[in-house]
N, C-alpha and C positions, 0 to 999 in steps of 0.2 A: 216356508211361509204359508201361514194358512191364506186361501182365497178367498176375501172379501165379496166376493162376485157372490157367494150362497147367501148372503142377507141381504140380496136387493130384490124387491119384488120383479116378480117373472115380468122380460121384456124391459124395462125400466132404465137397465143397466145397460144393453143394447140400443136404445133409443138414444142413449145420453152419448156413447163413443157414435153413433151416425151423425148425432147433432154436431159435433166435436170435428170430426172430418168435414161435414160439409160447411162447416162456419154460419151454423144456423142459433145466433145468440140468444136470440125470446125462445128458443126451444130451449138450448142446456138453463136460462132463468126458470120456465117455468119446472122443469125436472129438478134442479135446483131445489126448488121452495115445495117442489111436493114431496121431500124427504131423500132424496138420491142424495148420499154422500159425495163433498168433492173429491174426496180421495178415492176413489172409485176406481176399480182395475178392470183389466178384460180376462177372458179365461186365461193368456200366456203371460198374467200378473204385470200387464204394462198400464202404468197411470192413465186417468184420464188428461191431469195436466201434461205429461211426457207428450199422448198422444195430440193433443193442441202444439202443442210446443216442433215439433218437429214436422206441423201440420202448418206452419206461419200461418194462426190464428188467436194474433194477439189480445183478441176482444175477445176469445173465450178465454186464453188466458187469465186477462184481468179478472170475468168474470168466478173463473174457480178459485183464484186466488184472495178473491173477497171473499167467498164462499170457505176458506179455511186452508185450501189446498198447500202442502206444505212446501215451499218452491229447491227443499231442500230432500225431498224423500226419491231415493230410489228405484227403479222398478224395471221391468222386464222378465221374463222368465231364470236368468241365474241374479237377479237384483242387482242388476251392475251400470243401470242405465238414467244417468240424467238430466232431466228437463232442460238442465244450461246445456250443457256439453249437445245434447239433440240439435238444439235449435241453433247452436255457435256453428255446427258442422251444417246446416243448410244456410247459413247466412242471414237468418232472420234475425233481421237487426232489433226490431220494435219488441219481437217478443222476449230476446236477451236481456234488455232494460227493464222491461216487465219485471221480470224474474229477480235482477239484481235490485232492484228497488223494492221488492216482495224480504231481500235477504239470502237470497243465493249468493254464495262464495264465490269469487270469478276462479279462484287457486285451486278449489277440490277436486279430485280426480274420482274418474270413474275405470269401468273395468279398462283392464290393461294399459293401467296409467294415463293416459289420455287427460287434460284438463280441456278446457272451451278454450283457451287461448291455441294450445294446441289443433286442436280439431280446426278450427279458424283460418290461422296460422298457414297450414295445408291445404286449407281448399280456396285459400288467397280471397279470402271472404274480409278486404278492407274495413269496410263501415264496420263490420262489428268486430274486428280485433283492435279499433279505434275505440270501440263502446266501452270492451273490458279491460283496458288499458285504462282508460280514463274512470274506471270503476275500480281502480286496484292493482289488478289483476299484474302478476310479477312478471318483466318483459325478459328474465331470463331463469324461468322454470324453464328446465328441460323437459320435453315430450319424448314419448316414448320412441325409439329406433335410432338410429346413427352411428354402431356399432360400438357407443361410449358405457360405460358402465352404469352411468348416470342420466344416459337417453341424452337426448340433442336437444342444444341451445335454440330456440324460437325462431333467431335469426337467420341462420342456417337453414332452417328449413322454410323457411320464406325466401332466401335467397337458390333454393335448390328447385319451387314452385314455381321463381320465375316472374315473381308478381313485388315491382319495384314500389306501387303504393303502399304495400304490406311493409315492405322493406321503412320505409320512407314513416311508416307510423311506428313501427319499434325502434327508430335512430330518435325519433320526438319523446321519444322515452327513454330513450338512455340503454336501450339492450347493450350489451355486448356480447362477446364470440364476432367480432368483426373480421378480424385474420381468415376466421376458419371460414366466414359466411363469405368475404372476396375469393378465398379460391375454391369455394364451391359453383359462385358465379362464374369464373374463370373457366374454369372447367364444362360448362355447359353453352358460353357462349361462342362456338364455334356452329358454323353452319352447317345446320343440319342436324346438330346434335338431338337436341328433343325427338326427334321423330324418329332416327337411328334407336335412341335408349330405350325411348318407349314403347319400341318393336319389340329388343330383346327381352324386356321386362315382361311386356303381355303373352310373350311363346308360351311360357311354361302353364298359363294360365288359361290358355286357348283348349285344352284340349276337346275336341273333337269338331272345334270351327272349321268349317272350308272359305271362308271369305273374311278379307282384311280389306278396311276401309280408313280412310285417314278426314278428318274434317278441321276447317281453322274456323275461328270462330272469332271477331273482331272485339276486344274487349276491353279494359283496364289500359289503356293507352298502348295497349301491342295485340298479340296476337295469341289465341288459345287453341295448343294444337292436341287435337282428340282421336287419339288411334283406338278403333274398336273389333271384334273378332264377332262375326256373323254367325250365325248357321239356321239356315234356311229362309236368307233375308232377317235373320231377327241378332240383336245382337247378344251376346252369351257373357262376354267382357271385354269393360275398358278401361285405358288410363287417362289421364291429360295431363299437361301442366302449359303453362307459359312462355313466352320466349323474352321477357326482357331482362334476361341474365346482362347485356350488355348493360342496358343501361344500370342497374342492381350494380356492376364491378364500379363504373362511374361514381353514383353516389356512394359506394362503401370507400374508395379511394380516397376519397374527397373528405369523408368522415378520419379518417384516417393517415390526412395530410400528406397523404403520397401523390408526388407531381408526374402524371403519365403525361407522355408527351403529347406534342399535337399529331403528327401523326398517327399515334394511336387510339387516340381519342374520335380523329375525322372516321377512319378504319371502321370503327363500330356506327358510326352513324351511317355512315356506306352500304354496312349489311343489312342494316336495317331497312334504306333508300326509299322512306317511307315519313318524310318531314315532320307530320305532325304526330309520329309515336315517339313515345319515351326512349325507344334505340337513340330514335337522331335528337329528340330535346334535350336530353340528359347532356350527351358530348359540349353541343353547344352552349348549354348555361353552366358547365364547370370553364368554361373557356370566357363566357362573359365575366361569372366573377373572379378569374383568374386578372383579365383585363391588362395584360404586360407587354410590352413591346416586342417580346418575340412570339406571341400569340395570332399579335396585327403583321408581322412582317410572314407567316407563313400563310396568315389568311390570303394575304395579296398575292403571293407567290402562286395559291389554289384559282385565284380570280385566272389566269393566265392557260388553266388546264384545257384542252381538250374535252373533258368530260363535262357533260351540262351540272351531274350531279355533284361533282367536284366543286363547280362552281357557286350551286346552290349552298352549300356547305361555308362557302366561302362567304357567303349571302349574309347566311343567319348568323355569321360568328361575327362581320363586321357592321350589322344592324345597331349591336350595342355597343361596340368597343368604339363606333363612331359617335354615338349619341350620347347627350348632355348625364354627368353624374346628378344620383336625384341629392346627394347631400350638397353637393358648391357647384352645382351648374357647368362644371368644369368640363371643356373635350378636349381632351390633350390630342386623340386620333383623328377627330373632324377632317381636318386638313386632307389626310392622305384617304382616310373611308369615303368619303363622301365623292369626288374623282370616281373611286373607281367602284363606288357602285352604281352610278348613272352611266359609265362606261359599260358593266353586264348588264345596267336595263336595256341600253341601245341593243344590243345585241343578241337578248332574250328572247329565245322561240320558245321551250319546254314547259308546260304549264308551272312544275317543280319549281323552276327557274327562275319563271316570270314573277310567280307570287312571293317566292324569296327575297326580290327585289322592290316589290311594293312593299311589302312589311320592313324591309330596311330602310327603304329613304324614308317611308312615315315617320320612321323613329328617328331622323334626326332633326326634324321640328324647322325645318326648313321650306319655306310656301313658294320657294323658289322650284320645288321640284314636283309641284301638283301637279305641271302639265302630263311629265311624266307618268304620273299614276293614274292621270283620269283617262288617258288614252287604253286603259285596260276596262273601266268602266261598265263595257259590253263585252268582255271575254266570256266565249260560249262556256265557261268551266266554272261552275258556281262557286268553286272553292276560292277563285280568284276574284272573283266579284266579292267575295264574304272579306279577303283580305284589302282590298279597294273602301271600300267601306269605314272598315276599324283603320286607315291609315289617312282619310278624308277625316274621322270622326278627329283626329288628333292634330290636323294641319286645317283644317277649312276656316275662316273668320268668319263670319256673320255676314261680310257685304263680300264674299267672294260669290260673284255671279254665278259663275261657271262650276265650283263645287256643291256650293248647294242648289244649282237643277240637277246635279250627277246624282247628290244624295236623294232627291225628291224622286228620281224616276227608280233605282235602288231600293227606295221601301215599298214598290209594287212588284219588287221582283216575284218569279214562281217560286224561287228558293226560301225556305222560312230564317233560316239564318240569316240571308242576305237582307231580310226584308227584317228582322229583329237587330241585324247590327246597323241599319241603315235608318230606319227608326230613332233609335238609341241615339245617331249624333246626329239624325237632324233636330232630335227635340234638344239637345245639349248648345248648339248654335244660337249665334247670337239674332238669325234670320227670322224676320216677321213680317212675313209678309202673306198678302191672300193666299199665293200659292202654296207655300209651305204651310199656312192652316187647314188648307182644302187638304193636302196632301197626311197632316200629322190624322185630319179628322177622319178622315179613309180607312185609317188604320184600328180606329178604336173598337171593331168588332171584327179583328184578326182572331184565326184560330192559335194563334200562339199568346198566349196571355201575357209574356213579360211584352212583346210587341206593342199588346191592346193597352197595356200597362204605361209603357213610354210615352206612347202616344198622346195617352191624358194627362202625365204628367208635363210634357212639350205644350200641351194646350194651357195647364193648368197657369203653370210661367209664362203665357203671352194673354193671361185672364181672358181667355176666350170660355164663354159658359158653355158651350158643348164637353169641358172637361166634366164637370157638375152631376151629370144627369149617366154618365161614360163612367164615372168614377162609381156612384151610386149603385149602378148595375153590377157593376166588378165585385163590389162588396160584399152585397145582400146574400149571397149565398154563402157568406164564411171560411171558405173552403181557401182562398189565396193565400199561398205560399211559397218561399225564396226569394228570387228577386222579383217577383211579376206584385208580391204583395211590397216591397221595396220602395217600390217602383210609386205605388199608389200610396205610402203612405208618405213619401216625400211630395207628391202630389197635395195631394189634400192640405198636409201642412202650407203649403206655398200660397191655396187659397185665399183671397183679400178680406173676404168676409168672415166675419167669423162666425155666426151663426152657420153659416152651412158646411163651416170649417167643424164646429158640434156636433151638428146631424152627422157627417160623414166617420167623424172618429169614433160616432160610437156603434157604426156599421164593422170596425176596424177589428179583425180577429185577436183575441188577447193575448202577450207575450206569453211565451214555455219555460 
């Protein structure tokens, strides 16, 4: 391939890949319009778009691609490299969509077969095997390795990475290789395994390290564990992958109509013994929508263990099998849940334990059991506080005294969640009084914006004009998004007025 790089004027071409790396976009514009081609390479023949692209610099991006750049060409030193497949493999979501919207293939392969789903796939880069999924992109092309003639099914190798949202986006698509993808999961979730494998996998790769390090890394609702080979303090190579093959066999089960027992299912939440990841969420909500009689009679049997975690387990699985179906209202379990979950409140010491218990009697919509939950109100353990909160936000009425000053002192917490999920139901309450407006108004210049968000909209629904001027602020800079923008546009709409119901909507960032 002839090098493009001889017909740029001296430096020109240099200036545009520095611009390009550093995310400096009025510079690649004005190089741009002073004659530098988009398609522009470096001496080892890699794009300039590749070089953005693998650089998550979606604003130069867009820029070379208005500029002509072709989202579909090539490049690297053996021509085997690109711009999707770059940027799929560092996760860069924004710049992916770029590209497919520009007319990149989400299906082409680059060297060594490799497609972006692929590359993704692997490095359990969610968002955006969501992106190319939902751009086309075939959720059972095979990628390269698996020892198949034909490379491995997608799934499979999301379930052997260990990363169950990945898993959880190509079941919403329909992948199959399910068989093979449970007993890959199977096969990795035993304790210990990830870190055993990816010891013996990195040996052969190590050569000449003297130091092994191992690091976990909290992420994707489990755990990311990264063995690396040192030498001289610096690292030479590594691997990682994930540990929520438990949960991954759960949902492939389930996909799959295989009834594993309860016992089995408690077992991996056990190993996990870590409530709010996907190890223990997974067991527990196959066992909610299982919802059968012998699911409740082994829950209660757990309520009786010795083990606090035992019991926790036993917590979260009769949370829901007690509380109301959302289709007819119906609690066939009530009766016997509810017993014996105020029975493990009484007796809950373990933070696990405790907050297991507040999140279950919340759920069964019962105002008979507030006392119990506000008595946690002040647990030094924020986590508990956070679940106190979202379980008052669900039981509290409007003229309960006693719940709404718990939730009023709650959205001063130091915790930002506790003071965002605290927020959240005091403004959803039917309570209006001075205190709860001094209280919502306190909030409206929170550093966490869905907070500052609730807040105003809590004001807005009790036509207090401090919402007005709170909302107007939020606005003006354009920038609000998720639910903090949510938040404010339900807000504004609730406004009496309408004129300033006008002014503010047209402060209101424009739908995507």
């Amino acid at each position: 391939m002839t090098n493009e790089r001889t017909a740029g004027p001296d430096g020109a071409w240099d200036e545009l890949f520095s611009a390009v790396y550093e995310g400096r976009d009025d510079t690649v514009v004005t190089l741009l319009r002073s004659g530098v081609p988009a398609e522009a390479t470096d001496q080892d023949g890699q794009s300039a778009l590749y070089a953005a692209a693998v650089s998550d610099e979606p604003g130069v991006v867009r820029l070379l691609l208005a500029a002509g750049a072709d989202p579909e060409r090539a490049s690297g030193p053996d021509g085997g490299d690109l711009p999707l497949c770059g940027a799929a493999c560092g996760g860069h979501t924004e710049v992916v969509l770029a590209l497919l919207a520009a007319g990149a293939r989400p299906d082409r392969r680059e060297a060594y077969g490799f497609t972006a789903l692929a590359w993704a796939v692997g490095q359990g880069h969610t968002d955006t095997v969501d992106a190319l999924l939902a751009h086309g992109a075939d959720p059972d092309l095979p990628g390269p390795g698996g020892g198949a003639p034909d490379g491995e099914p997608p799934l499979v190798t999301a379930a052997r990475r260990g990363s169950p949202s990945t898993v959880r986006a190509l079941l919403r698509h329909g992948a199959g290789a399910r068989e093979e993808a449970l007993a890959e999961a199977l096969r990795w979730s035993a304790p210990e395994a990830v870190e055993h494998e990816l010891h013996a996998e990195l040996l052969p790769m190590a050569g000449g390290g003297d130091e092994t390090v191992v690091r976990r890394i909290e992420e994707d609702g489990g755990v990311t564990v990264v063995v690396e080979t040192l030498k001289d303090g610096a690292p030479i190579a590594s691997l990682e992958r994930q540990t929520g093959h438990g949960a991954i066999a759960t949902v492939l089960e389930e996909s799959l109509d295989i009834r594993t027992p309860f016992d089995e299912l408690a077992g991996r939440a056990l190993r996990c013994a870590v409530p709010d990841r996907d190890g223990w969420l997974e067991p527990v909500a196959a066992l909610w929508r299982r919802g059968d009689e012998e699911s409740l009679r082994a829950a209660l049997a757990w309520c009786a263990s010795d083990d606090p975690a035992r019991r926790a387990f036993a917590a979260d699985v009769l949370a829901r099998l007690g509380a109301a179906d959302a289709a007819d209202g119906d609690r066939p379990f009530a009766a016997q849940a509810l017993p014996a979950l105020r029975e493990l409140s009484a007796g809950a010491r373990t933070p696990e334990l405790i907050g297991a218990c507040v999140t279950a009697l919340g759920e069964q919509g019962e105002t008979a059991v507030l006392p119990e939950i506000l008595r946690h109100a002040a647990h030094p353990d924020a986590r508990i506080r956070r679940r106190v909160a979202v379980a008052l936000a669900a039981l509290v009425p409007g003229d309960h005294e006693e719940g709404v000053a718990a939730l009023t002192v709650l959205s001063t917490d130091i915790d930002n969640a506790v003071r965002e999920r605290a927020t959240t139901a005091l403004a959803g309450t039917g309570a209006d009084t001075p205190a709860v407006r001094e209280a919502l108004a306190a909030r409206l210049t929170d550093p966490v914006r869905v907070t500052a968000a609730e807040a105003a909209r809590g004001l807005a629904a009790r036509r207090d004009p401090r919402a007005v001027d709170a909302l107007a602020r939020m606005l003006a800079d354009g920038s609000l998004t998720g639910r903090a923008r949510e938040s404010a546009t339900t807000a504004v709409r609730g406004l009496p007025d309408a004129a300033v119901r006008r002014r503010l909507e047209g402060l209101l960032p424009r739908g995507r």
